[in-house]
Wavefront OBJ file of the C-alpha trace (Angstrom):
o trace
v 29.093 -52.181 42.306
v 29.228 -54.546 45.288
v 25.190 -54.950 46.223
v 26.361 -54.000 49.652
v 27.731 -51.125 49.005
v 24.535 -50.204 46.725
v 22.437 -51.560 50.282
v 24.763 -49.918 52.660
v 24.584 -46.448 50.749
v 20.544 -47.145 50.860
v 20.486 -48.040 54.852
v 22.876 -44.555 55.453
v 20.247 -42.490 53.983
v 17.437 -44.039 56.006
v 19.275 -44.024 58.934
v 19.633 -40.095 58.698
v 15.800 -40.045 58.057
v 14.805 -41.756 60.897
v 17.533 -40.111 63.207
v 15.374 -36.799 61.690
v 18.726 -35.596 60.270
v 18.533 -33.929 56.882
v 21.815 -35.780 55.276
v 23.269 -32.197 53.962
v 23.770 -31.252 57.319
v 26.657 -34.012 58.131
v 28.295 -33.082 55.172
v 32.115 -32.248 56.629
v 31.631 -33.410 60.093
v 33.422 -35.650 62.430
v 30.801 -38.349 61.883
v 32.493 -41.919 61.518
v 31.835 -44.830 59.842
v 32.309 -48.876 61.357
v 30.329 -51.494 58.796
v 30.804 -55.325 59.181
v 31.408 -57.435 56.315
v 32.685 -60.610 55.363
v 33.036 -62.855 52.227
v 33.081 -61.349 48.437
v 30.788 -62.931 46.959
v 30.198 -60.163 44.174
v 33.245 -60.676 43.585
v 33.458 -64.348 42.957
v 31.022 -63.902 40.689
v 32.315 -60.801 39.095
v 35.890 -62.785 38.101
v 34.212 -65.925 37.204
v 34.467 -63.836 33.364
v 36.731 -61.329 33.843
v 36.807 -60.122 30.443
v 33.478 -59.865 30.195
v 32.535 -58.264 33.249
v 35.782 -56.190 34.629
v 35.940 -52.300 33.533
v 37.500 -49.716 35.058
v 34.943 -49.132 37.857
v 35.536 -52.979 38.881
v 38.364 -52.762 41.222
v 36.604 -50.174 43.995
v 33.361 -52.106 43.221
v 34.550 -55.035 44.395
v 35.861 -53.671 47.422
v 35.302 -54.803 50.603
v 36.824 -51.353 51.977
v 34.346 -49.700 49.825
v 31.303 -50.817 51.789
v 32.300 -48.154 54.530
v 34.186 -45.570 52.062
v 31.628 -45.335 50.158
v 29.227 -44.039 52.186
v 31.739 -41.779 53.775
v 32.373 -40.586 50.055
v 28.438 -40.284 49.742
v 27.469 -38.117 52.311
v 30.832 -36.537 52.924
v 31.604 -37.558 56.257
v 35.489 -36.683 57.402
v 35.299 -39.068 60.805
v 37.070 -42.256 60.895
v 35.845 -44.730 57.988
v 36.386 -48.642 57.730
v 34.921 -51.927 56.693
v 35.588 -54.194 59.806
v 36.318 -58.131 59.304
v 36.416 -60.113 62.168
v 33.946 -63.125 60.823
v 30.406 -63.553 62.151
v 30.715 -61.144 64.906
v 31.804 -58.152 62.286
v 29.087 -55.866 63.209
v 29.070 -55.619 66.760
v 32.501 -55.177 66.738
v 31.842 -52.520 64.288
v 29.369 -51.356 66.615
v 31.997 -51.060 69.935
v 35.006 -49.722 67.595
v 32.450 -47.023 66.872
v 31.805 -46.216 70.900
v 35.544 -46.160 71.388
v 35.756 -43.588 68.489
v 33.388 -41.575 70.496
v 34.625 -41.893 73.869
v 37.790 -40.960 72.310
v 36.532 -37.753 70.550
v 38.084 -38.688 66.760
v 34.581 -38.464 65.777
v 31.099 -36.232 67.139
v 29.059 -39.330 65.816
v 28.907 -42.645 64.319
v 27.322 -45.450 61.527
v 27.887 -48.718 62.221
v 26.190 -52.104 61.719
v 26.864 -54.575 58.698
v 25.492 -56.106 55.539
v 25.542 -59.362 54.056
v 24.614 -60.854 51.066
v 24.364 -64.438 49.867
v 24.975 -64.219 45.826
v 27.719 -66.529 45.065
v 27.290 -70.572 45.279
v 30.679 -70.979 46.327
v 30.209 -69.188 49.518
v 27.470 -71.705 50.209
v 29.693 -74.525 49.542
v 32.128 -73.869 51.743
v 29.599 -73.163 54.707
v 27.709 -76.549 54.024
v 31.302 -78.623 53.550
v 32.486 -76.549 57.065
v 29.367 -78.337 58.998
v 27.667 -75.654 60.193
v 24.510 -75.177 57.920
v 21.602 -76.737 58.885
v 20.167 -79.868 57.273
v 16.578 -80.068 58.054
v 16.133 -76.597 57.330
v 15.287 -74.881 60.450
v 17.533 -72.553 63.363
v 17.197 -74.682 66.718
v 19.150 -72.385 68.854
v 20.063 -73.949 72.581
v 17.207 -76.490 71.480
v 17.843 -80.867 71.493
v 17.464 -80.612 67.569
v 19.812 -78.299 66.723
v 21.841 -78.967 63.581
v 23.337 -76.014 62.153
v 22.062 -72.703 60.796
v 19.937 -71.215 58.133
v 22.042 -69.008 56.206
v 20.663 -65.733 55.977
v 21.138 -61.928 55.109
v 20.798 -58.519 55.066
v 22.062 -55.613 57.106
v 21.225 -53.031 59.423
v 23.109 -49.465 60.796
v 22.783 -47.378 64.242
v 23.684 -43.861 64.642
v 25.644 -43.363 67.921
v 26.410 -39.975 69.887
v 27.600 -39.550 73.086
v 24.534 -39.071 75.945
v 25.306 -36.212 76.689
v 25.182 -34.382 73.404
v 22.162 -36.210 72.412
v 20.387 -35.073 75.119
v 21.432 -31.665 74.490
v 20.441 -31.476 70.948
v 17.234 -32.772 71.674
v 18.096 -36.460 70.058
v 16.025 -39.387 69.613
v 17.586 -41.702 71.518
v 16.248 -45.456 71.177
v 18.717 -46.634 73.930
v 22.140 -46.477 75.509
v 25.094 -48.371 75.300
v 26.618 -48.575 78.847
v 29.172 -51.223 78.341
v 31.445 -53.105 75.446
v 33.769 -55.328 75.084
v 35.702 -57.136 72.162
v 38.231 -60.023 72.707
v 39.870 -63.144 70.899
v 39.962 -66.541 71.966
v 43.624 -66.948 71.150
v 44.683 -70.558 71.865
v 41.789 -70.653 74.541
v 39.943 -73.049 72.083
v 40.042 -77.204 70.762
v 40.753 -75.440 67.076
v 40.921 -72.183 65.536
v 37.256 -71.907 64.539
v 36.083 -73.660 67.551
v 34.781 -71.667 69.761
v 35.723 -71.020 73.465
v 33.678 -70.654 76.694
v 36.338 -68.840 78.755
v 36.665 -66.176 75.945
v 32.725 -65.659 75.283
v 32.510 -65.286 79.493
v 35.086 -63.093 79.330
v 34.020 -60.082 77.033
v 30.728 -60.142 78.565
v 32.211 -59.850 82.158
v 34.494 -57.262 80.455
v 31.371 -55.668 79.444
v 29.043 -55.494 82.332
v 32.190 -54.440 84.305
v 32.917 -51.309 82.138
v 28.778 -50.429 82.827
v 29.012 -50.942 86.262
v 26.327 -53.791 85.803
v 26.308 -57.369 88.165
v 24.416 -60.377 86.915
v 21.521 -59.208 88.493
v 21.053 -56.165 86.719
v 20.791 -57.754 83.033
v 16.914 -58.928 82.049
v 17.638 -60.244 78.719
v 20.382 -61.456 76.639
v 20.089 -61.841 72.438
v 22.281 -64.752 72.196
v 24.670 -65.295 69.125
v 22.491 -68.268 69.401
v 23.480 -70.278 66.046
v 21.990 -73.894 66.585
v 25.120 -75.767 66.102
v 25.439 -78.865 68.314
v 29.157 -77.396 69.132
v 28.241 -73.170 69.488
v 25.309 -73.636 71.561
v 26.275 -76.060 74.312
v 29.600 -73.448 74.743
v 27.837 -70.212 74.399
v 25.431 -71.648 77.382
v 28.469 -72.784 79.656
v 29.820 -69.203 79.103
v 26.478 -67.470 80.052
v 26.352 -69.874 83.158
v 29.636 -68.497 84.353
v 28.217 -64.940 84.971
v 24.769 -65.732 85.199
v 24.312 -69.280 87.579
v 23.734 -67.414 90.802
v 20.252 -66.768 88.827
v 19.448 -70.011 89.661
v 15.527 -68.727 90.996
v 15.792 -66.053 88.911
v 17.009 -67.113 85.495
v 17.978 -64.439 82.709
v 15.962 -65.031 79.730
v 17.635 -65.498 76.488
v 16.760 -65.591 72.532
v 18.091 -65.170 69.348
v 17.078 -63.929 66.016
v 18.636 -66.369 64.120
v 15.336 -68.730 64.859
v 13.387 -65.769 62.899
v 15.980 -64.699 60.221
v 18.435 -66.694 60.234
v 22.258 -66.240 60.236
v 22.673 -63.074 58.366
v 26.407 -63.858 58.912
v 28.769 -60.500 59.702
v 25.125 -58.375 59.711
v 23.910 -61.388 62.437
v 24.837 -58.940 65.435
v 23.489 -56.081 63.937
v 20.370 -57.548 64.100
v 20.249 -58.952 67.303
v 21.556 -55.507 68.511
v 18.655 -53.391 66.216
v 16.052 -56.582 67.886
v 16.734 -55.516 71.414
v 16.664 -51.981 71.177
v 13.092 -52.676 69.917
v 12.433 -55.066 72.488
v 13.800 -52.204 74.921
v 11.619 -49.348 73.926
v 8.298 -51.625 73.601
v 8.761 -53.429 77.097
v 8.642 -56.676 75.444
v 10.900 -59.639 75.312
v 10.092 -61.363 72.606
v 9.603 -64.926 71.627
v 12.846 -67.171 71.070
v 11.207 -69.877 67.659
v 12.226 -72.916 67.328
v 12.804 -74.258 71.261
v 10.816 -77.026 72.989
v 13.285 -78.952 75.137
v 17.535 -77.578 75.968
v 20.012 -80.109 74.414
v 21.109 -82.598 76.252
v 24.385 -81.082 76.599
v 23.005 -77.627 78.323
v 21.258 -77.648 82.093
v 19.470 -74.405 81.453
v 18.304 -74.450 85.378
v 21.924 -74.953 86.253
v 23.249 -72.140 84.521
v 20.443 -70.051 85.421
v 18.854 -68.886 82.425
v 15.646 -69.513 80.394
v 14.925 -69.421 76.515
v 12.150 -66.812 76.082
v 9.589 -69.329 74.184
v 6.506 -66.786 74.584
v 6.469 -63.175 74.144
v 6.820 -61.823 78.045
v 6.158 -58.159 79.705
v 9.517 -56.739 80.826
v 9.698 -56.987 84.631
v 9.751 -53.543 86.233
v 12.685 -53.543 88.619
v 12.431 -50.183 89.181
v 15.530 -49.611 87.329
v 16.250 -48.927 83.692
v 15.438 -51.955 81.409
v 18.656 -53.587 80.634
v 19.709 -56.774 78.637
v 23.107 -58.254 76.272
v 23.782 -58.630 73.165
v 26.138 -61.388 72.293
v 28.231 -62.100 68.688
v 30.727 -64.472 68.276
v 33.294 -64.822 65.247
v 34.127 -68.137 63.680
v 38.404 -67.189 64.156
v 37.590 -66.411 67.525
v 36.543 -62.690 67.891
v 34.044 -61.890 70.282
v 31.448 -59.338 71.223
v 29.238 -58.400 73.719
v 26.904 -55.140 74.311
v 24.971 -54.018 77.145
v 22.021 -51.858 76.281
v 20.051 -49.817 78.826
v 16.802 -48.211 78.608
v 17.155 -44.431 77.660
v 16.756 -41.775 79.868
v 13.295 -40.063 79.977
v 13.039 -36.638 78.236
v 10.284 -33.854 77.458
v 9.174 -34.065 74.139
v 8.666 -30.546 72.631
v 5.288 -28.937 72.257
v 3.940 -29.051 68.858
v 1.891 -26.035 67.547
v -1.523 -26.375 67.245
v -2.876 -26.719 63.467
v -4.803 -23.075 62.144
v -8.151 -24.886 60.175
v -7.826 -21.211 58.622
v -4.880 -21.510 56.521
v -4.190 -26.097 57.372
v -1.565 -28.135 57.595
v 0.850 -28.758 55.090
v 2.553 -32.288 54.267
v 5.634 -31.955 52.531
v 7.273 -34.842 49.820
v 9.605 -34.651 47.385
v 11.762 -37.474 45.258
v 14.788 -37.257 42.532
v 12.129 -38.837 40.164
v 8.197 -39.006 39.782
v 7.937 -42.659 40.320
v 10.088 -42.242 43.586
v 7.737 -39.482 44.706
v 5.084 -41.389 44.092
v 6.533 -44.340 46.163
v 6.807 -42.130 49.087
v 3.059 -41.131 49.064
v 2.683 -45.021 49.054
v 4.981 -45.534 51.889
v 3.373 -42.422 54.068
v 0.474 -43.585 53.245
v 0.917 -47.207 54.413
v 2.681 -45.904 58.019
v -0.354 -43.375 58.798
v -2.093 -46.745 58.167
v 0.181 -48.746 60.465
v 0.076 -45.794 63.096
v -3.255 -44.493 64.212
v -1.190 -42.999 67.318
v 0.503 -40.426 64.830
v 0.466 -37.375 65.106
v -0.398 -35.235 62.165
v 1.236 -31.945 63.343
v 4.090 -33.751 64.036
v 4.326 -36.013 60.709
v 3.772 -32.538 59.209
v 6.912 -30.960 60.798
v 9.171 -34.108 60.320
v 8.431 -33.893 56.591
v 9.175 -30.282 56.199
v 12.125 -30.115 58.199
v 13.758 -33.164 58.306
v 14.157 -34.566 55.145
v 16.003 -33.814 51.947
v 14.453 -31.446 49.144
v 14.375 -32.407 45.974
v 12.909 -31.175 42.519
v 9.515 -33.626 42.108
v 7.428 -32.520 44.753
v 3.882 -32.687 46.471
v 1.948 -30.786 49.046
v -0.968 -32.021 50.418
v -3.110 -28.764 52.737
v -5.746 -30.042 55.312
v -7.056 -29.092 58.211
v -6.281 -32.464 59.895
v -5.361 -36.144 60.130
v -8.445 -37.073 57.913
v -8.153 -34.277 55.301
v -4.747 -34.723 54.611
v -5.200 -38.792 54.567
v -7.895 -38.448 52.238
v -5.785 -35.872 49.966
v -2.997 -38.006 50.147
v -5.018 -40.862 48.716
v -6.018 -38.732 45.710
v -2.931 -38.954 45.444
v -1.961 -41.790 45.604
v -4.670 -42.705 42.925
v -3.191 -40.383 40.552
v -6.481 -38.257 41.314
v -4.893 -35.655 43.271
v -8.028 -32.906 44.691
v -8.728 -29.868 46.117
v -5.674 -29.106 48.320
v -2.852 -30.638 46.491
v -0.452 -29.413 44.462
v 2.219 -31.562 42.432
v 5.436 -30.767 39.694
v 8.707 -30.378 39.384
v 10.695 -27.458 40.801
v 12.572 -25.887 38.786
v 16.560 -24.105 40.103
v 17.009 -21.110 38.010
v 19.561 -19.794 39.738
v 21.029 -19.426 43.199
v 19.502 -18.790 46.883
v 20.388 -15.515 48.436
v 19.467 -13.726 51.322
v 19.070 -9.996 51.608
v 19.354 -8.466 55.280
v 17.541 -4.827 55.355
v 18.891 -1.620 57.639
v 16.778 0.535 59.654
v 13.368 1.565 59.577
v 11.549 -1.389 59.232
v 11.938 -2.554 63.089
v 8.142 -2.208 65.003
v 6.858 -3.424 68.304
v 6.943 -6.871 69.501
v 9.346 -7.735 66.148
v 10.034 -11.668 66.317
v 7.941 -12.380 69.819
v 5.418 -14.611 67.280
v 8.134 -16.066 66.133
v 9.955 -17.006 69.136
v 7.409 -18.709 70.774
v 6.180 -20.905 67.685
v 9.565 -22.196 66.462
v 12.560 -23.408 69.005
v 15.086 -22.874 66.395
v 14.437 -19.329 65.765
v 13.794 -18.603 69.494
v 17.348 -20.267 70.663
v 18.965 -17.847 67.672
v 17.594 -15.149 68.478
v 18.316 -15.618 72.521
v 21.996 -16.219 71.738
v 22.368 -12.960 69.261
v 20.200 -11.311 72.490
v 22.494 -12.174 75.233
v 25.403 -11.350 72.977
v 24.274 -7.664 72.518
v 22.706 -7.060 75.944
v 26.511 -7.244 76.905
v 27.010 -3.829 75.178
v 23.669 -2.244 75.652
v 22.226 0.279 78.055
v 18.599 -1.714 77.809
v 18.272 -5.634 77.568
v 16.855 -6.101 74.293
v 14.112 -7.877 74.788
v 12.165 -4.828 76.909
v 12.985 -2.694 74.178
v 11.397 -4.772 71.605
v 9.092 -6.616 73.462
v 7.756 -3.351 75.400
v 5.392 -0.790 75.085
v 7.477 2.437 74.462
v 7.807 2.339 70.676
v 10.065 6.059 70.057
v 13.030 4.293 72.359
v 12.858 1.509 69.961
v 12.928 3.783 66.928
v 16.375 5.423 68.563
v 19.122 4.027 66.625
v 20.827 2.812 69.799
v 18.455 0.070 69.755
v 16.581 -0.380 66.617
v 19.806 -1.462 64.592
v 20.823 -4.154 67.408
v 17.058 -5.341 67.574
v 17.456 -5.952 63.786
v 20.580 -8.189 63.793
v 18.980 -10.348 66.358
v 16.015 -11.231 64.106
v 17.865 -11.244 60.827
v 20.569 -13.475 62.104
v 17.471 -15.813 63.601
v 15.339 -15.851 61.056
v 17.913 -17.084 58.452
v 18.800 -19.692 61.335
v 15.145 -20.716 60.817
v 15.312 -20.565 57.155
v 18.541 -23.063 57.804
v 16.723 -25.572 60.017
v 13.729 -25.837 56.975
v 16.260 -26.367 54.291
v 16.684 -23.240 52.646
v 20.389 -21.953 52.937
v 21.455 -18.782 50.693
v 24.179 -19.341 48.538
v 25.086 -15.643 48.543
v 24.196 -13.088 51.257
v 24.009 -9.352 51.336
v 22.982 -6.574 53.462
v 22.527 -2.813 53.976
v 23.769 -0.773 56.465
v 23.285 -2.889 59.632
v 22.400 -5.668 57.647
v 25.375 -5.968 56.349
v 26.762 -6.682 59.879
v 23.902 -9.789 60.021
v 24.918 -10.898 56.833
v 28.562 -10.985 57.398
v 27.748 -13.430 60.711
v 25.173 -15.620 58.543
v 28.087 -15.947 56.528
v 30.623 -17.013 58.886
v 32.992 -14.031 58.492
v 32.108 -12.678 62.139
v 31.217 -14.570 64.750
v 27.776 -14.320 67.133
v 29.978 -12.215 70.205
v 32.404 -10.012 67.241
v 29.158 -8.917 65.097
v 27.076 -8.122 68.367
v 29.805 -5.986 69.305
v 30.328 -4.346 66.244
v 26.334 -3.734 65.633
v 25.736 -2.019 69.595
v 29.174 0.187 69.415
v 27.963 1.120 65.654
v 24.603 1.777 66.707
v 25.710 3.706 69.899
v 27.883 6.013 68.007
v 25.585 6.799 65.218
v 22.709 7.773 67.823
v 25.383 10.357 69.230
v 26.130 12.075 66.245
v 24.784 15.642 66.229
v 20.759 16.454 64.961
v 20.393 18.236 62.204
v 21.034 16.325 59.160
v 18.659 14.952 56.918
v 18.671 12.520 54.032
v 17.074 11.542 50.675
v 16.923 9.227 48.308
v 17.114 10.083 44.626
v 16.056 8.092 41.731
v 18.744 8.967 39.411
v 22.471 8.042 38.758
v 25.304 8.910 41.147
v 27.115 10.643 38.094
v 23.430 12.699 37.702
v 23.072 13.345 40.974
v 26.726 14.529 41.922
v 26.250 17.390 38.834
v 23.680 19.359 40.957
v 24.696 18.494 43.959
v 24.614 22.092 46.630
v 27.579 22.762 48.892
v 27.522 20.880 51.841
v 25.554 18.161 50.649
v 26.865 14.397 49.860
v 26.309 11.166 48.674
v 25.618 9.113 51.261
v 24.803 5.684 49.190
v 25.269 4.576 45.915
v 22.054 1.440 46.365
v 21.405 0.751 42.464
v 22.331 2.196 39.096
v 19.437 4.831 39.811
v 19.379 4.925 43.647
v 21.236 6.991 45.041
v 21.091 8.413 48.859
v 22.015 11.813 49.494
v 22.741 14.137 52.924
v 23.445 17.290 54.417
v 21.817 19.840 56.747
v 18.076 19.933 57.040
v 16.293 22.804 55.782
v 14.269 23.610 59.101
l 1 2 3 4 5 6 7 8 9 10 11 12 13 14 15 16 17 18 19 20 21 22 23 24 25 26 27 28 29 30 31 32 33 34 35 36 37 38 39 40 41 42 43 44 45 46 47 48 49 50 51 52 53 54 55 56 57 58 59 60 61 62 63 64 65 66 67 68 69 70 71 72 73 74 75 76 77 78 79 80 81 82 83 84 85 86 87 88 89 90 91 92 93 94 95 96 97 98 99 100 101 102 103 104 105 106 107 108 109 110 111 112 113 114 115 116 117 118 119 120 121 122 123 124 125 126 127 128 129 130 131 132 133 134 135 136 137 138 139 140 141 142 143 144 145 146 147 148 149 150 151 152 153 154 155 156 157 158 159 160 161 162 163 164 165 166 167 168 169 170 171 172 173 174 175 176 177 178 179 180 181 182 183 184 185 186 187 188 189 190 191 192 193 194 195 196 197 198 199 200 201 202 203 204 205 206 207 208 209 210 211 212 213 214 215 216 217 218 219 220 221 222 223 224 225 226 227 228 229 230 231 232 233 234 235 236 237 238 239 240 241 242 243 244 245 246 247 248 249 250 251 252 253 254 255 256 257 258 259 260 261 262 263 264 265 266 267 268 269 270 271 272 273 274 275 276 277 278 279 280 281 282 283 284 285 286 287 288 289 290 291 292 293 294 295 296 297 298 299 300 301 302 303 304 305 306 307 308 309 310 311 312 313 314 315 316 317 318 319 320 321 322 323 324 325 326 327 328 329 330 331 332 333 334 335 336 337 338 339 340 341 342 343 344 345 346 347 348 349 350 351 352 353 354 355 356 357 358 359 360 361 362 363 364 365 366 367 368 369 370 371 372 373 374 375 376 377 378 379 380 381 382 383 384 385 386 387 388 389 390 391 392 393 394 395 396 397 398 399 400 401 402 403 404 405 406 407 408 409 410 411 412 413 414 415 416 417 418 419 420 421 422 423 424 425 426 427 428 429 430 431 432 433 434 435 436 437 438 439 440 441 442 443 444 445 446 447 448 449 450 451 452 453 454 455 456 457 458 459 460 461 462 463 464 465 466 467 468 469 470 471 472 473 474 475 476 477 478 479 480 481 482 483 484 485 486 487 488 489 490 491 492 493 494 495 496 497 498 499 500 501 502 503 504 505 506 507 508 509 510 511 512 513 514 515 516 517 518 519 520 521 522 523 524 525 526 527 528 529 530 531 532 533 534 535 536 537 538 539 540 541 542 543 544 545 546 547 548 549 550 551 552 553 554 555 556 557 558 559 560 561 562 563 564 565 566 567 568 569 570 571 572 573 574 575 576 577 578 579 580 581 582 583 584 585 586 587 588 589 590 591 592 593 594 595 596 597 598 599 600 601 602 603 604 605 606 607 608 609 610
């Protein structure tokens, strides 16, 4: 297989992870997929002995369409899926085809980015033959030494959403895009792979236009920035023609390529991942490499001004805004505008009860994997003081994959649970963790009880410790108040315990918890396989399942309930342990079975003896 299909699979799953998305739960959905990739290099390498190394897995594994198929394939994703092409500037323009596909609702979200890999000499041939490859070594972007790029590599993906359902779900959201725009040179430029000032000024007005944005409200722009004595001097001139009025007020500029070098299609991935960073920490960050402009670019004249030193973001009173340029070598351009994301309430955590601890939660396909991830938690606890442990508690639990090798580590804090962790780690593990391997014997089901086990104040704790549970269970609320004499809440939540205990309301008072709890259960990972009820729990279980929805099972539960609490008093029941064929021999006139619940449980009613 490709590597880049082996690192794009790799950068999918983290992606997911640090979105907080369990990957299981985007199995099916409109989520799309945009990578950028260019050159086969695995595959140059693969045919160089075809005999020897071509099977039958060869042809997809050499794919180039495979980069983005796979990964659809991998986590079952149903959006849109394609490897994009368009030269150096492949991943940005991976990264806009990907907002279109949102903005035009053919898919909920989106992957994008690139990868790139240098593994065949032939590729580097070619680049080095072309002219564009540095010679002494170094990436002197917009600088008087420039000549040519390091090559590099690697690759990098974003999640997109739209705003507005990212802010409704409660999202992390690193930053916005508020304008893109893709274009070709055409015959704009001296050659085909020259490259062409008029274009490059064009999809960045394009861009600024479709966010509403002048000159002055852009702080920063990552460059495509390559170092070549032709790129630079034209990628400046283009920059000058929206940014020159900036003459006293220069936009700074930078590229990555000075740190990494060019990691060719994944190059404006990276400047794109590099100033959402730069965004969120309120930093623009140093441009290597730069002492003195080339003679052919007037930096003052076109007002801007190569970032040389790390800088504070100026506070404009506005939202922090900057570009993100990538240019292809046939002519394809890019250009992003990013914008600070909007400010949002982050959700309480609960406090941690020393009584029972804290739990943290890891689990790998394989016992040197798990052990890995102790390694890595332990290493970013390390890196971030600022972390919280309630909240590096809840992340592990609830958004990550389970799988069979597992480890718990209980404390009562940050310092317990560091300190049991590097036990651990050691392969000393103490007082207060647990390790092995979990083992499936058989399938996950969920069993929803009937009445009589509904009491006061049923699901209140709940509710107020876990959102999940306490958005479920106002949804199957409001859906039942709709039929019922009482809101539900008063009934359960009050004081009067024998109106709770009439039928009315105790069966609709179960089917709101049930069907919240098991959303609960759902948001931590576990997720029956086969559900069952009795009496009004079948109603709950028939939802959980999908065969009713929220509004048709509410209804069905209150008119159920209502009906049964009018039938006449007098009747009694009981339950019998003994076979329905035993039981139905002896059975008294007027008396019936009312359930058949096991082999030898049977329910039986009639008149009360009174």
């Amino acid at each position: 297989m490709d590597p880049r299909q082996r690192l794009a699979l790799e950068l999918a799953w983290e992606l997911l992870e640090d979105a907080f998305i369990v990957p299981e739960t985007v199995r099916a959905r409109q989520v799309s997929v945009y990578l950028g990739a260019m050159n086969d290099d695995y595959s140059s390498l693969t045919l160089r002995n075809a005999t020897e190394n071509v099977d039958h897995y060869s042809f997809a594994g050499v794919s180039r369409a495979m980069i983005a198929n796979r990964v659809s394939y991998a986590f079952a994703l149903h959006g849109p899926s394609m490897t994009v092409d368009s030269g150096q500037s492949s991943s940005l323009v991976a990264v806009h085809l990907a907002c279109e596909s949102l903005r035009a609702g053919t898919s909920e979200q989106a992957i994008a980015g690139g990868v790139h890999l240098n593994v065949a000499s032939e590729t580097a041939l070619l680049e080095r033959e072309f002219g564009a490859v540095s010679t002494s070594g170094h990436t002197y972007a917009f600088d008087g030494r420039a000549d040519g790029y390091v090559r590099g590599e690697g690759g990098g993906l974003v999640l997109l959403k739209p705003l507005h359902a990212a802010l409704a779900d409660g999202n992390r959201i690193r930053a916005v895009i508020v304008g893109s725009a893709v274009g070709n040179a055409g015959h704009s430029s001296a050659g085909l792979t020259a490259p062409s000032t008029s274009a490059e000024a064009d999809v960045i007005r394009r861009a600024l236009a479709q966010a509403g944005v002048d000159c002055t409200g852009v702080d920063y722009v990552e460059a495509h920035g390559t170092g070549t004595r032709i790129g630079d001097p034209a990628e400046a001139a283009a920059l000058g023609q929206i940014f020159a009025q900036r003459r006293h007020d220069p936009v700074r500029v930078g590229s990555v390529k000075t740190n990494i070098g060019h990691a060719g299609a994944a190059a404006g991935i990276a400047g794109l991942i590099k100033t959402v960073l730069a965004i969120e920490n309120e930093s623009i960050p140093a441009s290597l490499n730069y002492v003195s402009a080339s003679s052919a670019i007037n930096v003052e004249s076109l007002g801007l001004q190569v970032n040389t030193v790390p800088a504070g973001w100026p506070d404009w009173g506005r939202p922090r805004r900057a570009g993100v340029s990538s240019f292809g070598m046939g002519g394809t351009n890019a250009h992003l505008l990013l914008q600070q994301a909007p400010a949002t309430e982050s959700a309480a955590m609960p406090r941690v009860n020393k009584s029972t601890g804290l739990p943290w939660v890891l689990s790998a396909r394989s016992a040197p994997a798990l052990a890995n991830q102790v390694q890595r938690l332990l290493a970013r606890m390390d890196e971030r003081p600022d972390l919280d442990a309630v909240d590096v508690g809840w992340s592990l639990v609830s958004t990550r994959s389970v799988f069979e090798h597992r480890a718990v580590v209980v404390g009562s804090g940050r310092a317990q649970l560091l300190s049991g962790l590097a036990g651990l780690a050691a392969g000393e593990p103490g007082a207060g963790v647990a390790v092995g391997r979990a083992q499936r014997v058989g399938k996950t089901a969920f069993v929803f009880p009937g009445q009589g086990v509904q009491y006061l104040g049923m699901g209140r704790g709940l509710c107020e410790r876990f959102p999940v549970f306490g958005k479920a269970f106002d949804a199957a609320a409001e859906a039942l108040d709709e039929h019922l004499r009482l809101p539900l809440r008063r009934v359960l939540w009050g004081t009067d315990a024998a109106v709770l205990q009439n039928t009315e309301f105790a069966q609709p008072a179960l089917f709101a918890v049930e069907v919240a709890l098991a959303a609960l259960l759902a948001e931590m990972g576990v997720v029956p396989d086969i559900v069952l009820g009795h009496s009004v729990g079948e109603i709950a279980a028939a939802q959980v399942a999908g065969v009713l929805s929220l509004p048709d099972a509410a209804r069905v539960v209150a008119v159920r309930a209502r009906l049964m609490a009018g039938l006449p008093a007098g009747g009694a029941m009981v339950a019998v342990a003994a076979s329905e064929d035993e039981v139905a021999s002896v059975l008294a006139p007027g008396v019936e079975i009312a359930a058949v619940n096991a082999p030898d449980s049977v329910v039986i009613s009639g008149p009360s003896l009174r």
